[in-house]
C-alpha positions as CSV (number, residue, x, y, z in Angstrom):
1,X,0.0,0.0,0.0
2,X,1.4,3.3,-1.1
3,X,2.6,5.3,2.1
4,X,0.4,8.7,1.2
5,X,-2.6,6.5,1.2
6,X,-2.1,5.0,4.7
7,X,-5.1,7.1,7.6
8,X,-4.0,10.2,8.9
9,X,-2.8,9.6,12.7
10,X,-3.1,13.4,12.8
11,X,-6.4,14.4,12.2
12,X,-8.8,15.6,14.6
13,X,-11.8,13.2,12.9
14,X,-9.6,10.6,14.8
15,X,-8.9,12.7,18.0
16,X,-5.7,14.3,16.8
17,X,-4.3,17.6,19.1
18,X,-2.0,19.9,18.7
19,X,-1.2,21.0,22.2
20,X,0.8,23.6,22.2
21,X,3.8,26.2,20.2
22,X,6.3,28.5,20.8
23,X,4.5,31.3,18.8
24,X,1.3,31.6,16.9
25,X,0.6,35.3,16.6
26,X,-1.0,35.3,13.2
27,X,-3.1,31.6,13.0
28,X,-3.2,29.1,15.4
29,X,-1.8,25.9,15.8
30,X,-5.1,24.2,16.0
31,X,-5.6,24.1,12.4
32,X,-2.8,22.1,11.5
33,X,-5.3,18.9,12.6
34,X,-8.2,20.1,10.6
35,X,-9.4,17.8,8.4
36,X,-10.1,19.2,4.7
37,X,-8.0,21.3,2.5
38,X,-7.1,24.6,3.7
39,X,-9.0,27.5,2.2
40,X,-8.0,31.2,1.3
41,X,-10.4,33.8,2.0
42,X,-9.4,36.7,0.1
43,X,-9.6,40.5,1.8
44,X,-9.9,38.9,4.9
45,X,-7.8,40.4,8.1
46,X,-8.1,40.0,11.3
47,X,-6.3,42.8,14.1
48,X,-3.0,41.1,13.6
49,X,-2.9,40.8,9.8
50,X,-4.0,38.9,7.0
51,X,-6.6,35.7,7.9
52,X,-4.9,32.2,7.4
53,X,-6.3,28.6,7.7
54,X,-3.4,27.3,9.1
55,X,-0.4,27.8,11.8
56,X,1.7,31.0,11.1
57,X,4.1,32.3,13.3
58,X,5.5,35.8,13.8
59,X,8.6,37.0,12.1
60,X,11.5,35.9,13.6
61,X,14.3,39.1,14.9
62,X,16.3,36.1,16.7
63,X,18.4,32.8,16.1
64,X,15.9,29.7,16.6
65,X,13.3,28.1,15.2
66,X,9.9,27.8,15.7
67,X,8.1,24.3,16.5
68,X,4.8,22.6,17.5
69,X,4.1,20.2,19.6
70,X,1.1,17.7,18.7
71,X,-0.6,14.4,20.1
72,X,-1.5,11.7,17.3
73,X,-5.6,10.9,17.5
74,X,-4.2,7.4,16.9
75,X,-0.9,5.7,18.3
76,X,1.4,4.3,15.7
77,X,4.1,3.7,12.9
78,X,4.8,6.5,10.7
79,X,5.2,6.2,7.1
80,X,4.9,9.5,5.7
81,X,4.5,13.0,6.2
82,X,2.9,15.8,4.3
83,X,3.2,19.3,5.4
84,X,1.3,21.3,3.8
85,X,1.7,25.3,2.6
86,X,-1.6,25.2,0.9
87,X,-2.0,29.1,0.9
88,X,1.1,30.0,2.1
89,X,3.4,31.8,-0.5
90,X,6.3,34.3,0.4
91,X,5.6,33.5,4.3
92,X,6.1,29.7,4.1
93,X,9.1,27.9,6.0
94,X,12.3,27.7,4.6
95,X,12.2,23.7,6.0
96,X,10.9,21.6,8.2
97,X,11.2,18.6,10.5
98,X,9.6,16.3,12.6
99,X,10.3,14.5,15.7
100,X,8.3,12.2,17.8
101,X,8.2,10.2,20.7
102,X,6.4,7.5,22.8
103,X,4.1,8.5,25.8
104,X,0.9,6.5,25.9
105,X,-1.8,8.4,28.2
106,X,-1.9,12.0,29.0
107,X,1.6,13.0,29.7
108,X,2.2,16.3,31.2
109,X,4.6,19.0,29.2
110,X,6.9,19.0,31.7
111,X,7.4,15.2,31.0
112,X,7.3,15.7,27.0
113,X,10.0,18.5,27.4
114,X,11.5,15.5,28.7
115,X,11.0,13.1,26.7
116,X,13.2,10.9,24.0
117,X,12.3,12.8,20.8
118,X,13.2,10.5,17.6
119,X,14.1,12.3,14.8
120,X,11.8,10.6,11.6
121,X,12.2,13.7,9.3
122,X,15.3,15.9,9.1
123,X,15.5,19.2,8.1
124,X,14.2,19.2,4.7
125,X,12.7,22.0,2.2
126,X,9.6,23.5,1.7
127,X,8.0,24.5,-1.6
128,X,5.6,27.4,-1.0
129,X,1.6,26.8,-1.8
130,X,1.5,23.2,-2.0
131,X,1.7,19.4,-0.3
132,X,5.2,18.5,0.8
133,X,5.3,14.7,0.6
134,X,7.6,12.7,2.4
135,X,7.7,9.3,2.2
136,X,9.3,7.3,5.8
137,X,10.5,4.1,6.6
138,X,7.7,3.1,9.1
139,X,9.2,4.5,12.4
140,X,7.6,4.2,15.9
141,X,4.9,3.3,17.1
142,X,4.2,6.8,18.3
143,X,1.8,9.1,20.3
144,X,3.5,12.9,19.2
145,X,5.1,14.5,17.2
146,X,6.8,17.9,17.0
147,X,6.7,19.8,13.9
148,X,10.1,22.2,13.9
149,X,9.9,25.2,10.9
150,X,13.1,26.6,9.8
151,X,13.2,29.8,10.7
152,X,9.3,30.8,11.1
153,X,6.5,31.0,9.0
154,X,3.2,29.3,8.1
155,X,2.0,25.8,7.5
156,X,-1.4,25.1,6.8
157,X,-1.9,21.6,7.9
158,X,0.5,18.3,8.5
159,X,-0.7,14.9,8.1
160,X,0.7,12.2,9.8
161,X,0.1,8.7,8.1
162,X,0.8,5.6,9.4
163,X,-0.6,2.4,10.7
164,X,-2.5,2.2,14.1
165,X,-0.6,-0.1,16.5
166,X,-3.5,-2.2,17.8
167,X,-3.0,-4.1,21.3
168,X,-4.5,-7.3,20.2
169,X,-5.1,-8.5,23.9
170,X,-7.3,-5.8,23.9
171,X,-9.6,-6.4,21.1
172,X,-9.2,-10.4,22.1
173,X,-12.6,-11.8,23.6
174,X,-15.1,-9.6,23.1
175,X,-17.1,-8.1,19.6
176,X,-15.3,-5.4,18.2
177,X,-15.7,-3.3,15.2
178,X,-13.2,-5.2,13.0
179,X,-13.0,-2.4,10.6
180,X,-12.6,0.6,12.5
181,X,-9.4,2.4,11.8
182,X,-8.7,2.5,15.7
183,X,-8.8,-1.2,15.3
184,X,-6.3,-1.1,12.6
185,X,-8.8,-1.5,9.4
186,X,-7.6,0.3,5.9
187,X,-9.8,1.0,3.1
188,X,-7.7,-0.2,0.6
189,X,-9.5,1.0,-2.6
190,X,-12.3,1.8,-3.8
191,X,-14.0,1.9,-7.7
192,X,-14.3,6.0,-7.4
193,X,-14.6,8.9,-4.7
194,X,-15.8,11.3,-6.8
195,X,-17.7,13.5,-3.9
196,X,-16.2,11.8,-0.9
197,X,-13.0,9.9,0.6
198,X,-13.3,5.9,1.2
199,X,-11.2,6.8,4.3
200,X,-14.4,8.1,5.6
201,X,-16.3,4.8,5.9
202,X,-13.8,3.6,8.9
203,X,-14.0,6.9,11.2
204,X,-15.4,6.9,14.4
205,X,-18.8,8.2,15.0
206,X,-21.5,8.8,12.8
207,X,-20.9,11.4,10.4
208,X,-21.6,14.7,10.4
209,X,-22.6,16.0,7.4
210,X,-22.0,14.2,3.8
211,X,-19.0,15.7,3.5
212,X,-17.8,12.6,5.8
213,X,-18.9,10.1,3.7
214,X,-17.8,8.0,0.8
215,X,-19.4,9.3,-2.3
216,X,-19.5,8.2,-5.7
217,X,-20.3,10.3,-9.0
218,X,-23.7,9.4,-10.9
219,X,-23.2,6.4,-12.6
220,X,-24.1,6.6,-16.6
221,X,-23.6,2.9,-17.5
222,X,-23.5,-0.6,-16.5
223,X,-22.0,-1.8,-13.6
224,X,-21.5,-0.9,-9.7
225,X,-19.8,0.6,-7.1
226,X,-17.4,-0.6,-4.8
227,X,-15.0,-0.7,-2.3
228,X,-12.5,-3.1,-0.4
229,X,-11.8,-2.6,3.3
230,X,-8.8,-5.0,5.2
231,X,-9.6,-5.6,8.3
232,X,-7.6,-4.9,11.6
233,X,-7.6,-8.3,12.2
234,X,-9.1,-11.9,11.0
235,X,-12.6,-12.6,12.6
236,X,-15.3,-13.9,12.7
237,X,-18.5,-12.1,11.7
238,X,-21.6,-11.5,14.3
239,X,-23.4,-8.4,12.4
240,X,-23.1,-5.4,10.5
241,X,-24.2,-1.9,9.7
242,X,-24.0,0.4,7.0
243,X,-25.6,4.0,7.8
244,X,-26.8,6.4,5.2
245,X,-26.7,9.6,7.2
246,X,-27.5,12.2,5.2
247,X,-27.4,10.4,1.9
248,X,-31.5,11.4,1.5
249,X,-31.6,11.9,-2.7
250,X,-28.4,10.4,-3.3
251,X,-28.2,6.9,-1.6
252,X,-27.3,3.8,-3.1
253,X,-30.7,1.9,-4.1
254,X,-29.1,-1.2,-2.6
255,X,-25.7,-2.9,-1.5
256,X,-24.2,-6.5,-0.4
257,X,-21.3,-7.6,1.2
258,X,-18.7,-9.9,0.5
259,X,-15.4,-11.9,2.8
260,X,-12.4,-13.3,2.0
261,X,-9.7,-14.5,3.8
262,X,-6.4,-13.6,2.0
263,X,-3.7,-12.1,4.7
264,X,-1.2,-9.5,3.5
265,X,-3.1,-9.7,0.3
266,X,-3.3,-6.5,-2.0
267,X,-5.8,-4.5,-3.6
268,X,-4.6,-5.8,-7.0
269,X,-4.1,-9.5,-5.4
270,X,-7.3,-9.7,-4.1
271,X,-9.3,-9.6,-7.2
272,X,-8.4,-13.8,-7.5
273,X,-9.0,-14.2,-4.2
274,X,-12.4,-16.6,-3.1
275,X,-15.1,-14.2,-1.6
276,X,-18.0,-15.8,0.2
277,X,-21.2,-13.8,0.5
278,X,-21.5,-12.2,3.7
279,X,-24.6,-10.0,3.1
280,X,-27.1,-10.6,0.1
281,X,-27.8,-7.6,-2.5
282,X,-30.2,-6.0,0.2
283,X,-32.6,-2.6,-0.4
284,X,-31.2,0.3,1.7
285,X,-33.0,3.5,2.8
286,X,-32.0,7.6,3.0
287,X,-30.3,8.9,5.9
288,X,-31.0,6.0,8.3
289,X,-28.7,3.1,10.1
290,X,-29.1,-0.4,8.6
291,X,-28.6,-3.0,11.2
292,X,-27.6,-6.5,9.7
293,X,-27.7,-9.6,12.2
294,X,-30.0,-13.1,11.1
295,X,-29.4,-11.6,7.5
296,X,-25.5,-12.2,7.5
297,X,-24.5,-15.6,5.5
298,X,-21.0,-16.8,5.5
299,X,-19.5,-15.2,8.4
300,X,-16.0,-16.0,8.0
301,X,-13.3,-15.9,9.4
302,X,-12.6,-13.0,7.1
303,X,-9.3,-11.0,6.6
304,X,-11.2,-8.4,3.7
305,X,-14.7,-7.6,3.0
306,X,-16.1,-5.8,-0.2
307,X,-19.2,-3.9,-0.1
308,X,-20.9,-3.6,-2.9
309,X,-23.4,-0.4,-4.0
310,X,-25.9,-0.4,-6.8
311,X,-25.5,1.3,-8.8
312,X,-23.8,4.4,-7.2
313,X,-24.7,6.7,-4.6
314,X,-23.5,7.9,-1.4
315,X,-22.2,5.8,2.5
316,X,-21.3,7.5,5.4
317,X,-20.0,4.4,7.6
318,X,-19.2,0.7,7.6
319,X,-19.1,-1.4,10.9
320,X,-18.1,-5.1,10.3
321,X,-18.4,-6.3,14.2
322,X,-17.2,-9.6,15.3
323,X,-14.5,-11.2,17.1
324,X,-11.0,-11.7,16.7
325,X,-10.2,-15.7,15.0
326,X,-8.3,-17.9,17.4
């Protein structure tokens, strides 16, 4: 799986913080965990200067740098980094680099001043206005990470992705939501996202708006949607649900579900693979929760599951719950 595609650690949709900076006299540091692309309001000022969707620090008169100190929503390895300047042109960072340590719980900031910071991305350059990618060997796990700019400047958000280092003890014994990403599940692909990210179907809690939803565009032709989603473990399969929130014009007219069991498989890979029929092609509603139990067929144990929507349409969440195989 490409590194970029990985969940964002980071975000606030999965509980990311940032806790606290040096300086942020222009835009705070909060909206470096924002989920969506920045935005630029043209004409718009606030007492201290022009209004930016993102962290921007003062002009620097001294030697230093300025930094950010953040909690990851979700501990675990990192794979890459994007830090991104969406916006910020002429009054971007020269560089930038991350550190990040291990303190499960809620450490103190005395005790992550004292931490052991790791260094996972060295000082590296900034282009101004756009997504910095940078691709990382799969360091930590990790709960924070400091973002250090070179001197000062403005970043308008930094994503963190990774995968979620998942006790397995603790999901052990008892029905879990297999696919949640807090329980390590990845939405490996997905036949389009036209309107909205497959990433959305894993999150936790119901969704918002349908801007947190998967989405697909209006189909023309033949055919269906789809999308494939590994889960955080192999389990077996005690019920599902697949919610519609505010999908009310645009839902799917119907969808099934489908298992296989194919470890470390990929996206490519797994269109061989044996998929039993977990849910039958079943009618779905607008904007409500569709609770599956007595309906399920072959419940596994399953590593993958494929829902199915006919033809197109619009899903908010997936929850495959079960429990961990033996």
């Amino acid at each position: 799986m490409d590194s970029i595609e990985r969940p964002d650690l980071l975000s606030a949709r999965v509980g990311g913080r940032a806790l606290y900076a040096n300086d942020e006299f222009f835009a705070p540091r909060h909206c470096l965990v924002k989920p969506g692309a920045a935005v630029c309001v043209p004409g718009k000022y606030t007492s201290r200067g022009k209004w930016m969707d993102g962290w921007e620090t003062r002009r620097r008169r001294t030697p230093g740098h300025d930094w950010c100190v953040l909690r990851l929503g979700l501990r675990g390895r990192i794979h890459a980094v994007n830090v991104d300047t969406s916006h910020f042109v002429g009054n971007q960072p020269e560089k930038a680099s991350l550190e990040a340590c291990d303190l499960p719980g809620q450490p103190t900031r005395a005790a992550l001043e004292r931490a052991p910071w790791t260094l996972v991305l060295p000082p590296s350059p900034l282009a101004p206005g756009a997504a910095n990618l940078f691709p990382l060997t799969g360091a930590g796990p990790f709960t924070h990470v400091r973002l250090n700019i070179f001197p000062d400047g403005g970043v308008a958000r930094l994503r963190v992705h990774g995968e979620v280092a998942v006790d397995p003890a603790r999901l052990r014994g008892r029905v879990v939501d297999l696919a949640a990403i807090a329980s390590g599940g990845i939405v490996l692909g997905a036949s389009d996202m036209h309107f909205g990210s497959k990433d959305h179907l894993i999150l936790p809690g119901r969704a918002r708006s349908m801007a947190e939803g998967w989405e697909t565009r209006r189909r023309r032709g033949p055919g269906h949607d789809w999308v494939v989603v590994q889960l955080g473990a192999a389990g077996r399969v005690e019920r599902v649900e697949i919610d519609t929130a505010h999908f009310k014009g645009n839902y799917p007219e119907s969808a099934s579900i489908e298992g296989c069991r194919a470890p470390r498989a990929s996206l490519g890979e797994l269109v061989e693979a044996s998929w039993e029929e977990l849910l039958p092609r079943t009618k779905l509603r607008p904007h409500a929760r569709h609770l599956y139990a007595k309906e399920l067929g072959s419940r596994g144990p399953f590593t993958h599951v494929r829902l199915r929507i006919y033809p197109d349409g619009g899903v908010s969440r997936l929850r495959i719950h079960g429990r961990i195989a033996a």
